[in-house]
N, C-alpha and C positions, 0 to 999 in steps of 0.2 A: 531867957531860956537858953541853956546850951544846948548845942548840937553837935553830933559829930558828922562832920562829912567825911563821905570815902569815894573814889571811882569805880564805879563797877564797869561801864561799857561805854566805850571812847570809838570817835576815829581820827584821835592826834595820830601826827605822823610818829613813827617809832624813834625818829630822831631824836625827837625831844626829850629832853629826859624828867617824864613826868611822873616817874616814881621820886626822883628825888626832891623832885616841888613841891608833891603832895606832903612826905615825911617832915619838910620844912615848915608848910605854911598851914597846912589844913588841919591840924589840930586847935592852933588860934586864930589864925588870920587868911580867914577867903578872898578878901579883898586883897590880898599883896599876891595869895597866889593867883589869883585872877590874873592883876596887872605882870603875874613872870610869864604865864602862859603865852598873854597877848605878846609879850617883847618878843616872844622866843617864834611865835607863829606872824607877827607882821617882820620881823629880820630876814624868816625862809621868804614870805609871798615877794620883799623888797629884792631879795638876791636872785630869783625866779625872773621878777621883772627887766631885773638888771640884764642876764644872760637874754632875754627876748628885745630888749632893746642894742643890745650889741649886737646881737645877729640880723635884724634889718638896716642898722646904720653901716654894717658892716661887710653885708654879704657880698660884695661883688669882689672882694679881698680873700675870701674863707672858701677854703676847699674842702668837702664835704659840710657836713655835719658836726657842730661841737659836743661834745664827751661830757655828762657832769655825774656828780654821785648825786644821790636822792637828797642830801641836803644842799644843795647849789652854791656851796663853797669851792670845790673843787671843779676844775672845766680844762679842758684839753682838745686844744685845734690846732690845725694848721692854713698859715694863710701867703699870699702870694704878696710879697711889696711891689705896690706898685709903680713903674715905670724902670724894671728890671726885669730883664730878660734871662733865658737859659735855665740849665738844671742843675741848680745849686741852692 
């Protein structure tokens, strides 16, 4: 029996681009959009991790707070090297 799937109500993040996934996969193939979704949401939770593990192996280097946009590819800090001294 065919079916057609559609999304009607989501809480992917906006990043994702799951309009285009759907147009691709969801008329034939659920299973391959399945598995784009998952790559595309275990890549964010992996880059998420990454930035929470850099900032406790790291903190004692990091001045303030690190900076990311909502998909955590992008990050922006400032850190102290250490065993230099002065303001430079």
């Amino acid at each position: 029996e065919f079916r057609e799937f559609r999304i009607l109500r989501h809480s992917i993040p906006p990043f994702i681009p799951l309009e285009r996934l759907s147009r691709e996969f969801l008329p034939s193939d659920l299973r391959g959009f399945l598995d784009a979704l998952f790559q595309h949401l275990n890549a964010f939770v992996g880059r998420r991790r990454q930035l929470e593990q850099f900032q406790e192996e790291f903190s004692e280097w990091l001045e303030g707070i690190p900076q990311r946009n909502s998909l955590c590819n992008l990050l922006s800090f400032r850190c102290r090297i250490p065993g230099k001294s002065g303001n430079s």
